[in-house]
C-alpha positions in Angstrom: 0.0 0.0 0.0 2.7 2.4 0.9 4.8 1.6 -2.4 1.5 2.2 -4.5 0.8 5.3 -2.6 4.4 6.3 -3.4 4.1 5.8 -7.0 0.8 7.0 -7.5 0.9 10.4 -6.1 4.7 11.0 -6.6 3.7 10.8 -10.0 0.7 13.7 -9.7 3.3 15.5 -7.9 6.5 15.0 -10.1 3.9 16.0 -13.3 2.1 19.4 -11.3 5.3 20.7 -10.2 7.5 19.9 -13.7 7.1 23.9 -14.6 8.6 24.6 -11.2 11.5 22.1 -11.4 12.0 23.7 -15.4 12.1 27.2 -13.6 14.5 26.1 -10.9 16.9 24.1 -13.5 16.8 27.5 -15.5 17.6 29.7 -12.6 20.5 27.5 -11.5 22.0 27.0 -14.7 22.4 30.6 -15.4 23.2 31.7 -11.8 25.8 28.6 -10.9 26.0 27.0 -14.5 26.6 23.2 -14.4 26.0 20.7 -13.6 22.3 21.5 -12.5 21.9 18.7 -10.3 23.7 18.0 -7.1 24.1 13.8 -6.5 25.3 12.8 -3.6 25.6 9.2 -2.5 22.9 8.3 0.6 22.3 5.1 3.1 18.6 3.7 1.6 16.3 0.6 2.5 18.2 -1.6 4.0 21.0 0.1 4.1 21.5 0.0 0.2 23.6 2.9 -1.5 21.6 4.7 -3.7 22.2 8.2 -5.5 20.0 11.1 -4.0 19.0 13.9 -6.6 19.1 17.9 -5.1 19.1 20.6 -7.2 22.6 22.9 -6.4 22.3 25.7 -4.8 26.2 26.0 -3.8 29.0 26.9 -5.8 32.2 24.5 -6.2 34.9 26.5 -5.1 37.6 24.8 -3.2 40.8 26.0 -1.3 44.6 26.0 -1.5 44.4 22.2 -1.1 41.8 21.4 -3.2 38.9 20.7 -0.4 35.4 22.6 -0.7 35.4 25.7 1.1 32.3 25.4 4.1 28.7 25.6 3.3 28.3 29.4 4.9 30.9 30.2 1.9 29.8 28.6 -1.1 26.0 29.5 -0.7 24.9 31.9 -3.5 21.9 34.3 -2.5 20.1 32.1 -5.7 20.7 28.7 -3.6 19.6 30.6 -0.2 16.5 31.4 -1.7 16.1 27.9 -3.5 16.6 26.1 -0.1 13.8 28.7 2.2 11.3 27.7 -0.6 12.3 24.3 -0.1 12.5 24.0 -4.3 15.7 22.4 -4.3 14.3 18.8 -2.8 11.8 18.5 -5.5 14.5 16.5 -7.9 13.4 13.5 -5.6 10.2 13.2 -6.7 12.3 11.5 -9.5 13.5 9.2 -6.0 10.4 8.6 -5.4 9.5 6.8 -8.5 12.6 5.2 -9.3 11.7 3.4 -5.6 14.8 4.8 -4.0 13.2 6.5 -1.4 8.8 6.9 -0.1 7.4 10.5 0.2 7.5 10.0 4.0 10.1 8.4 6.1 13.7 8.9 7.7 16.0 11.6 5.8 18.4 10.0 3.9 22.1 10.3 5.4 25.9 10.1 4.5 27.2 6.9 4.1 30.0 7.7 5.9 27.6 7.6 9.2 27.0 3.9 8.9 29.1 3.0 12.0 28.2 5.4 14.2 24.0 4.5 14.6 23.5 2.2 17.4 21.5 -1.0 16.9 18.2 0.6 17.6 19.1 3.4 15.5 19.6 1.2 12.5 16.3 0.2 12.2 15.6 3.8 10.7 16.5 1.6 7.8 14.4 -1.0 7.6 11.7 1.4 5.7 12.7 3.5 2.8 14.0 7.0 3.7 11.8 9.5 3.0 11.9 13.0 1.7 10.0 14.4 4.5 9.1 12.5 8.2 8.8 12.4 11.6 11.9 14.6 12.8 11.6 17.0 9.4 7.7 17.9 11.1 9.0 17.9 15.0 11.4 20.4 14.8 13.4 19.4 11.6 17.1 21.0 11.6 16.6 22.9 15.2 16.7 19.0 16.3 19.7 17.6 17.9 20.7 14.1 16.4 19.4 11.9 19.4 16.2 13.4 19.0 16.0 13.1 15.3 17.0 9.8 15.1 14.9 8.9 18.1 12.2 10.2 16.0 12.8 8.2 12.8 12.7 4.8 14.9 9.1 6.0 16.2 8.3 6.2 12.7 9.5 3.0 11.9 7.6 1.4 15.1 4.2 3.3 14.5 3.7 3.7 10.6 0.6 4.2 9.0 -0.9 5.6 5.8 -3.1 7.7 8.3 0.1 8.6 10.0 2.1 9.3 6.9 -0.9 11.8 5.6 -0.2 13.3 9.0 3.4 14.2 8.1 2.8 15.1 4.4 0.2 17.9 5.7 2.3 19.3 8.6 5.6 19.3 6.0 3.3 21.9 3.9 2.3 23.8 6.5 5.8 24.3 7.8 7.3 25.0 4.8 4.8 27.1 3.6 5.6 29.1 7.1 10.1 28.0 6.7 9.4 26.8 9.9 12.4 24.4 11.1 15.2 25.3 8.2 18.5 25.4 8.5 19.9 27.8 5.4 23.7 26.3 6.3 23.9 23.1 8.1 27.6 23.8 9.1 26.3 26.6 11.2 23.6 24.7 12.6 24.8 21.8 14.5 27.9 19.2 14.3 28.1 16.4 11.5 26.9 13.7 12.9 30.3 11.3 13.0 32.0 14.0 14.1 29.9 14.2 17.4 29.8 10.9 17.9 33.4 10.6 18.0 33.8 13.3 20.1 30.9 11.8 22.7 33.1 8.4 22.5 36.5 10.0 23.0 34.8 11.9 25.7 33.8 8.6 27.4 37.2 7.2 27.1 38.6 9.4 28.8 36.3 9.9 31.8 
């Protein structure tokens, strides 16, 4: 039922806003030129890799060494704009379809988090990852990781259609009010392997 409902009305949605995503691939391509689309490798259903689809709203410029310069520096005032309107997560409709993620579950994370969950926090992957859920509709990015992963396994442990209409309506009256958004995530809180690795080394040496 959930797939079906996942196919069926990501479809409507990928179709009603396919002017919108034409606009938005316009903007960016004049404003930050190519590529259009920002890919990035994320932890699915079962812990699969699959390729998550953004649009960009950063610019690639690196430093001295050849590493990207932080988020706060390679936002453009296009890509700020593109991220309050929540316009650049509407590539994954196309995510949707393709069966890589549902309309409503866990975000997608890094792969390189994989080690760090702790066994009840792995179940967050035993349901495919959503582009809006629980934690996105409790708080979204003013969350702090415990809580937001703490969310995801409710989810997983109470899912419903009823419950993922729920979410779906409070994700469109948040957005429509930017309620919850982080603008730069490197402001907002500590990668989550990085925290965790500071909590353990913390631990240790208590």
């Amino acid at each position: 039922m959930k797939r079906l409902f996942d196919i069926s009305f990501g479809s409507f949605l990928l179709c009603l806003f396919s002017p919108i995503m034409l606009g938005v691939a316009i903007v960016v391509k004049v404003k930050l030129g190519s590529p259009i689309l920002f890919k990035q490798k994320r932890v699915g259903y079962h812990e699969r890799i699959f390729t998550l689809l953004k649009f960009r709203t950063m610019t690639d410029e690196k430093d001295e060494d050849g590493n990207d310069l932080p988020d706060s520096r390679r936002l453009t005032k296009v890509g700020l704009l593109i991220r309050r309107l929540s316009l650049d997560e509407l590539p994954q409709l196309l995510n949707v379809v393709k069966g890589d993620m549902s309309l409503v579950g866990p975000r997608p994370l890094l792969v390189r988090y994989l080690p760090y969950y702790s066994l009840k926090e792995r179940k967050r992957h035993t349901v495919r990852p959503g582009i809006t859920g629980y934690a996105q509709v409790e708080g979204r990015n003013e969350l702090d990781w415990n809580t937001r992963l703490a969310l995801d396994v409710k989810y997983v442990e109470n899912y419903s259609l009823l419950l993922d209409l729920k979410i779906i309506l409070k994700t469109i009256i948040k957005t429509l009010k930017r309620e919850g958004i982080a603008n730069v995530p490197d402001q907002q809180m500590l990668d989550f392997d990085v925290e965790r690795k500071i909590k353990a080394k913390s631990l240790k040496g208590g």
